[in-house]
C-alpha positions as CSV (number, residue, x, y, z in Angstrom):
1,X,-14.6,-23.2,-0.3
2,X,-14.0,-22.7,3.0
3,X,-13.0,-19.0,4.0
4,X,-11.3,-19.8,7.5
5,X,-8.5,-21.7,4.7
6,X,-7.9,-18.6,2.4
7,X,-5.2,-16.3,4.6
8,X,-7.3,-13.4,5.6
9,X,-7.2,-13.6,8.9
10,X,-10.5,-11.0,9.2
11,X,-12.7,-13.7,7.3
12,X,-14.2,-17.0,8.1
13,X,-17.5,-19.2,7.9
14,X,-18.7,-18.3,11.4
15,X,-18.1,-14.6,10.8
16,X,-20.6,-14.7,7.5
17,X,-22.7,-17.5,9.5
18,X,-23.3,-15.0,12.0
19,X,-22.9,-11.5,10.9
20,X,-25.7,-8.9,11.7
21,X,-26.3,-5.4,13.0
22,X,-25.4,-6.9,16.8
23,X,-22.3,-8.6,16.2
24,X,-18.6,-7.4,16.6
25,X,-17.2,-5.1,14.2
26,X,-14.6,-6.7,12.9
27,X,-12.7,-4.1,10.8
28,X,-12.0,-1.0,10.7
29,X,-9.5,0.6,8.4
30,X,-8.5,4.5,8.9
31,X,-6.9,6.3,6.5
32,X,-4.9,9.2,8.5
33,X,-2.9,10.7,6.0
34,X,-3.3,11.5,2.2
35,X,1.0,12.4,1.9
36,X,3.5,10.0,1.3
37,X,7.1,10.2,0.4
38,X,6.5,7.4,-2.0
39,X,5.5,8.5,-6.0
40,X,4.4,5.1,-7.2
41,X,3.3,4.9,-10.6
42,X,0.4,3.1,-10.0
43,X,-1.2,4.9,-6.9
44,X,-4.0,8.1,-8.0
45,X,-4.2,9.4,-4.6
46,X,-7.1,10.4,-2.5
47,X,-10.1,12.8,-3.1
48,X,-9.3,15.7,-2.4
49,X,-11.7,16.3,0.3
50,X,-10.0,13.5,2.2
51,X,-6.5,13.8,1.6
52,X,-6.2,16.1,4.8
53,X,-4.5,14.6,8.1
54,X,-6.8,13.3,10.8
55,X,-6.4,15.0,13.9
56,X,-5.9,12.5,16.9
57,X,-8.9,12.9,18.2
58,X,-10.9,12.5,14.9
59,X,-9.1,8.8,15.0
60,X,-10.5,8.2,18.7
61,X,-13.9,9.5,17.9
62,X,-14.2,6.4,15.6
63,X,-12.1,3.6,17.8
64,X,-14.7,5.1,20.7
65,X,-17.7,4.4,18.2
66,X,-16.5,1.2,17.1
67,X,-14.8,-0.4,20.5
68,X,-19.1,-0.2,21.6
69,X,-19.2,-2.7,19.2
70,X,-16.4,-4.7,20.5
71,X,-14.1,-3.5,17.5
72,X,-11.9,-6.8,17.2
73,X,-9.0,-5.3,14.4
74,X,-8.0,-2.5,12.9
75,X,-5.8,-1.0,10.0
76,X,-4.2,2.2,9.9
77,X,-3.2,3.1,6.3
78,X,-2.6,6.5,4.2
79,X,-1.0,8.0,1.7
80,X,1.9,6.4,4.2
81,X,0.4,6.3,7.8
82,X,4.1,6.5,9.6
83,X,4.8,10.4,8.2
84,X,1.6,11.2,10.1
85,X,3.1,12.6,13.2
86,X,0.2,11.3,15.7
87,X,0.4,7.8,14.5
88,X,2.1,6.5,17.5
89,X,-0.5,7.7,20.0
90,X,-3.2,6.4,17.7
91,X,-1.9,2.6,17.8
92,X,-1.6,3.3,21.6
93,X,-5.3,4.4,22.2
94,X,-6.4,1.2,19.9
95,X,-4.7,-0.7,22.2
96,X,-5.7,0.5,25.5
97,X,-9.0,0.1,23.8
98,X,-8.6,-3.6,24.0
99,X,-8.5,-4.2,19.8
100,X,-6.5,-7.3,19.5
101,X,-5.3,-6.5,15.7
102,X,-3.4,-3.4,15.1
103,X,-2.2,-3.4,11.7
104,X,0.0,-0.8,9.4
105,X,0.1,-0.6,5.9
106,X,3.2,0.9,5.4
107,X,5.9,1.4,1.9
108,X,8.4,-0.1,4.3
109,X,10.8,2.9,4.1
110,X,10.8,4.7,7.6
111,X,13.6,3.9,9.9
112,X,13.8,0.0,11.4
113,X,13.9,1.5,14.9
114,X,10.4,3.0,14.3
115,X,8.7,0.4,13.4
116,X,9.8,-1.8,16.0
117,X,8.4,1.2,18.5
118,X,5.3,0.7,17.1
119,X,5.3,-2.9,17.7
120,X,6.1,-1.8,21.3
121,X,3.3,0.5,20.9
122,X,0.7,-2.2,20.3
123,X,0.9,-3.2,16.3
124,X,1.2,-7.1,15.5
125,X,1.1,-6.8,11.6
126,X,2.9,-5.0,8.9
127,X,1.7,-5.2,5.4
128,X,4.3,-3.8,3.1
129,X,4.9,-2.6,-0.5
130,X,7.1,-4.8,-2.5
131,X,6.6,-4.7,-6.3
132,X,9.8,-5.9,-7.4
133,X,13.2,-8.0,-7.0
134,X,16.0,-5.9,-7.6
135,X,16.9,-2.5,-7.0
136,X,16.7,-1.0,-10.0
137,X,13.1,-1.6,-10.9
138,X,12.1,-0.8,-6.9
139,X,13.6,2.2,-7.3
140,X,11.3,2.9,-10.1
141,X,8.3,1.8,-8.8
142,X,8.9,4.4,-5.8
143,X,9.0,7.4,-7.7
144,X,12.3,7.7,-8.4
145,X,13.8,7.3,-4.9
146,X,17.5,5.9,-4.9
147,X,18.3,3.4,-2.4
148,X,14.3,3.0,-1.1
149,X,14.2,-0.6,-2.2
150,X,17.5,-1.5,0.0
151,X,16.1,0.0,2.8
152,X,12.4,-1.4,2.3
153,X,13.9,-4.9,1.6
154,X,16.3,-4.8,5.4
155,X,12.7,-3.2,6.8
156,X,11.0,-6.3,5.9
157,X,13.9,-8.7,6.7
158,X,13.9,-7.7,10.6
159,X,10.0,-7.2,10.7
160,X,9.8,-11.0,10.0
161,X,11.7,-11.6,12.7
162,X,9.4,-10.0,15.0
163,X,5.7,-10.4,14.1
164,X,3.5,-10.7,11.4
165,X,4.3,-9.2,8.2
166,X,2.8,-9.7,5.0
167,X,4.2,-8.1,1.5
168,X,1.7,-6.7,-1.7
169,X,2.7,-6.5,-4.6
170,X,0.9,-4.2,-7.4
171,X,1.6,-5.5,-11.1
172,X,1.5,-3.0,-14.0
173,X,3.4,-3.6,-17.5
174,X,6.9,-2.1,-15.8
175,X,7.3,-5.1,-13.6
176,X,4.6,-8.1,-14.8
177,X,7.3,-9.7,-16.3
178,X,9.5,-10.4,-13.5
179,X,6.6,-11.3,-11.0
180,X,7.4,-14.9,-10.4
181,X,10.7,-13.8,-9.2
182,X,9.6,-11.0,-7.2
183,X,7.2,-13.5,-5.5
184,X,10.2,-16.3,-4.9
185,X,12.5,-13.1,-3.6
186,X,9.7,-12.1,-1.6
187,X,9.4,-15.9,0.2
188,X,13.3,-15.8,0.8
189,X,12.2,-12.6,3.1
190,X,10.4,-14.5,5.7
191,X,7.3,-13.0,5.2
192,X,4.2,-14.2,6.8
193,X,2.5,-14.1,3.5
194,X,2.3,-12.6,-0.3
195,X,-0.8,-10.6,-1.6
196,X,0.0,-10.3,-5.2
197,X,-2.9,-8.0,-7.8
198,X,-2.5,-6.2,-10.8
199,X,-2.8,-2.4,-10.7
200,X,-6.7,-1.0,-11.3
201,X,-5.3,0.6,-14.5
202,X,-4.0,-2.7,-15.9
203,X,-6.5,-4.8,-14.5
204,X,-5.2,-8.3,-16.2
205,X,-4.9,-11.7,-14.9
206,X,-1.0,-12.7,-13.9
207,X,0.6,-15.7,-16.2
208,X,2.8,-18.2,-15.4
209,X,2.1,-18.7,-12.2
210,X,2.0,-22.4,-12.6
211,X,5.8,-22.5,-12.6
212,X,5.7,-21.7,-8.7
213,X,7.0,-24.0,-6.5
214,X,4.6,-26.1,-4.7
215,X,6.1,-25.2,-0.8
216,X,6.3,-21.1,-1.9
217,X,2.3,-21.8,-2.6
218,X,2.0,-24.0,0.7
219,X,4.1,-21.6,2.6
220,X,1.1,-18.4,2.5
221,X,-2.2,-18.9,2.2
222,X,-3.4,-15.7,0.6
223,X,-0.7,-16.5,-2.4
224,X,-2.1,-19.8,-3.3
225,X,-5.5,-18.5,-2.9
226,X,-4.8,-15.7,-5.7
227,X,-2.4,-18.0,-7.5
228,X,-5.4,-20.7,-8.0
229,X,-7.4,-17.7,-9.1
230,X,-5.2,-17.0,-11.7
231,X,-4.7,-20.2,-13.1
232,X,-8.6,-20.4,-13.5
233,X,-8.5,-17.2,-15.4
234,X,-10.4,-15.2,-12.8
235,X,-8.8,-11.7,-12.4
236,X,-8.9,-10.2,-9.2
237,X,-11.5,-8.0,-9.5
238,X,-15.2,-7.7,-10.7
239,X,-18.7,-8.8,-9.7
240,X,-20.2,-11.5,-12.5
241,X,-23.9,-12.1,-12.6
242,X,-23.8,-14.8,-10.4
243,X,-22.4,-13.8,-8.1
244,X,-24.2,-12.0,-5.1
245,X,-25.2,-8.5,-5.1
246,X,-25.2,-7.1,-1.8
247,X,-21.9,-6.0,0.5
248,X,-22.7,-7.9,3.7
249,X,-19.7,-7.0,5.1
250,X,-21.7,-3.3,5.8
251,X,-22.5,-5.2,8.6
252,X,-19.7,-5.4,10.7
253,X,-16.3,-3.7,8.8
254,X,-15.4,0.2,8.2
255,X,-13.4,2.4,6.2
256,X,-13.1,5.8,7.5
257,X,-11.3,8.6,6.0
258,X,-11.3,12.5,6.4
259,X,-14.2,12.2,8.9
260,X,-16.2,10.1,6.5
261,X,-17.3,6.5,5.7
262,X,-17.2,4.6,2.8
263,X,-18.2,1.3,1.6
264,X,-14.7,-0.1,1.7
265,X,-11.0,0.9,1.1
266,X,-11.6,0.5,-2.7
267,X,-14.8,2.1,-3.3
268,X,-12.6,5.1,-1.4
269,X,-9.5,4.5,-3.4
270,X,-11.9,4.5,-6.6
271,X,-13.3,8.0,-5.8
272,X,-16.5,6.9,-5.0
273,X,-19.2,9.1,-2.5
274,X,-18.7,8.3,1.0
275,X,-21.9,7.3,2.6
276,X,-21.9,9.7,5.5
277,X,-19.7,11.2,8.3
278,X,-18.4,9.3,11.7
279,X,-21.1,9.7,14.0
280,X,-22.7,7.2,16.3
281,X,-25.2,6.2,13.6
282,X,-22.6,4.9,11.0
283,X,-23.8,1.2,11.4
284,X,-27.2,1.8,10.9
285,X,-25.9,3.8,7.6
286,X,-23.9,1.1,6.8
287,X,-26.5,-1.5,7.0
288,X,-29.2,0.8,5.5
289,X,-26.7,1.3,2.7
290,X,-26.2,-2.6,1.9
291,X,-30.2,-2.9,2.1
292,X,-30.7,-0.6,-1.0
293,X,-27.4,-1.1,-2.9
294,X,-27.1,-3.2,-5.8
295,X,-23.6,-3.9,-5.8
296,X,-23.8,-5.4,-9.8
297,X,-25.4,-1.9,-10.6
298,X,-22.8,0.1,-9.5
299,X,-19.9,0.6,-11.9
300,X,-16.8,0.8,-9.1
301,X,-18.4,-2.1,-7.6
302,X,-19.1,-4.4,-10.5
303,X,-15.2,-3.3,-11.9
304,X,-13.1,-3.3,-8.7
305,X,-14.8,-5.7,-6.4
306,X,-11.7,-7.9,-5.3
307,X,-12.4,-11.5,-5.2
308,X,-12.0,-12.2,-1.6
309,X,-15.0,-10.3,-0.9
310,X,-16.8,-11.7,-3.7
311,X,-15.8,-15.3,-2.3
312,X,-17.4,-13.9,1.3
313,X,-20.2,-12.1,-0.1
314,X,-21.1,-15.2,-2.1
315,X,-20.5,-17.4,0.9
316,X,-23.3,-14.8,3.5
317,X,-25.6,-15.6,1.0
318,X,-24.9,-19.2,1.0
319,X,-25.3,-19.9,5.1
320,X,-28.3,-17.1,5.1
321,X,-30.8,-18.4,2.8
C-alpha cells in the first residue's frame, strides 16, 4: 500500500523513507481550549490538568520551537478551538511563521463570517463534526442544542466553496444505523473528504458499507481507505502482533496541550501521561520516548491506535530495515 494514495495529506512514502531526528516536523496539533459549547455524547473531555486555555504566547513558544524545525502543518483543535478568544492571532503568527498548513478542527457552529476571517487569517482546512443526516438526530448528538445541525450543515456548505474542508463522523449505537446516509448526505455537501470511526466507547467495525456507491468512494480518499478497512473486518483501532511496535512518527509530529506533550492526540484524548513540558528539548524527548516504548505493551496504545498510523508505522519499518 502506498501511503501518498490514502487521503492524509500529512503521510506519504518519502516522509517514512526519510524521517529522523533532522528532518521537518511535519505536525503539530495544539489543543488551546478544553470548553466547548458542544455536549456530544460521545466526547469525555480533557484531563483536568489540561483542560485550561493556552495563553497566546504559550501557543508561540511551541510554533517558535517547532518552525526551527521547519514546522510544515499544523492543527489547532480544543474542546472547540474558535470560543478561545486568541485563536485568531494564533493562526496569524503560524502563518507569518511560514507553516504552509493551518488547519481547525471545529463543531462547525460559530458564525460563517468567522470562519471565512480565519481563512483570511491564514487557515486552508476545516475538519468538521458531522455525525448525522437530519436534524433531529444532530441535534442530539450536540447535546441537546436546537437548530446546531442547520447551522453546522450551511457552515460546511459555504466552507466547500472556499477551501479545503473535510467532515468526521463519530458512530455510537444512536446513529450507526443511519451511517450510510449520513456519509451520501455528507458527499452532497461538497466536502473535500469524509473521515468516518466509531466512538472509543463502542469501538465496532461499521456494516454495510458495501452498498456505497462506487464515485462517493472514488470521490475522498480517506473514505475509501476506511471503507476498504471495514469491509475486511479491520476496526479502526488497535495494534495486532504483527504489526510494528514503535511510534516513529515521535520523530517528526506533536501534540501539545496545557504546556505539555504527548505521544499523539489519542494517547491525550485517552488520558494517558504526557511525556514532558514544551521546552526546546521536546524532540529529543520524543525520540527518546519512541526508543524505549513498546507500543504493543501499552494498553492505550495496543486499544486505540487508529489504523492510519498503524499502516505508516508498519510502512517506517518496511523502508528502514
Amino acid at each position: 500500500m502506498k501511503l501518498d494514495n490514502i487521503g492524509f495529506y500529512t503521510l506519504s512514502d518519502e516522509r517514512a523513507n526519510n524521517a529522523s531526528n533532522k528532518s521537518n516536523m511535519k505536525r503539530c496539533e495544539i489543543i488551546i481550549t478544553g470548553k466547548c459549547n458542544f455536549k456530544c455524547p460521545y466526547c469525555r473531555g480533557l484531563r483536568k490538568d489540561i483542560k485550561k486555555d493556552m495563553t497566546l504566547d504559550e501557543v508561540k513558544k511551541t510554533i517558535d520551537i517547532w518552525a526551527k524545525d521547519n514546522l510544515e502543518n499544523i492543527r489547532f483543535s480544543g474542546g472547540e478551538p474558535l470560543v478561545h478568544p486568541g485563536l485568531r492571532r494564533m493562526v496569524m503568527y503560524a502563518k507569518e511563521k511560514g507553516i504552509k498548513r493551518i488547519a481547525v478542527s471545529s463543531n462547525g457552529s460559530a458564525s460563517l463570517d468567522y470562519y471565512k476571517d480565519l481563512i483570511d487569517c491564514g487557515v486552508n482546512d476545516f475538519s468538521i463534526s458531522l455525525d448525522a443526516c437530519c436534524s433531529s438526530v444532530g441535534d442530539k448528538m450536540s447535546g441537546g442544542i436546537i437548530g446546531a445541525w442547520d447551522k453546522v450543515i450551511h457552515n460546511i456548505k459555504e466552507l466547500s466553496k472556499l477551501t479545503y474542508v473535510t467532515v468526521g463522523m463519530v458512530f455510537t449505537p444512536d446513529n450507526v444505523e443511519d451511517s450510510l446516509n449520513t456519509i451520501r448526505f455528507a458527499h452532497s455537501l461538497g466536502v473535500a473528504d469524509i473521515r468516518i470511526i466509531s466512538a472509543a466507547q463502542y469501538n465496532k467495525a461499521l456494516e454495510g458499507l458495501d452498498k456505497l456507491e462506487p464515485e462517493i468512494l472514488a470521490a475522498h480518499p480517506i473514505l475509501n481507505y476506511r471503507v476498504k478497512h471495514f469491509r475486511e473486518g479491520r476496526n479502526v483501532r488497535g495494534i495486532k502482533r504483527t504489526d510494528s511496535h514503535q511510534c516513529s512518527l515521535m520523530y517528526d509530529d506533536s501534540v501539545v496541550a496545557g504546556n505539555k506533550h504527548f505521544p499523539c492526540v489519542i494517547y491525550m484524548r485517552e488520558k494517558g501521561r504526557p511525556i514532558g513540558e514544551v521546552n526546546e528539548h521536546m524532540r529529543e524527548d520524543r525520540i527518546k520516548w519512541l526508543k524505549e516504548h513498546n507500543t504493543f505493551c501499552d494498553p492505550i496504545c495496543k486499544k486505540n491506535c487508529l489504523d492510519v498510523c498503524i499502516d505508516y508505522n508498519n510502512k517506517f519499518r518496511e523502508l528502514n530495515k
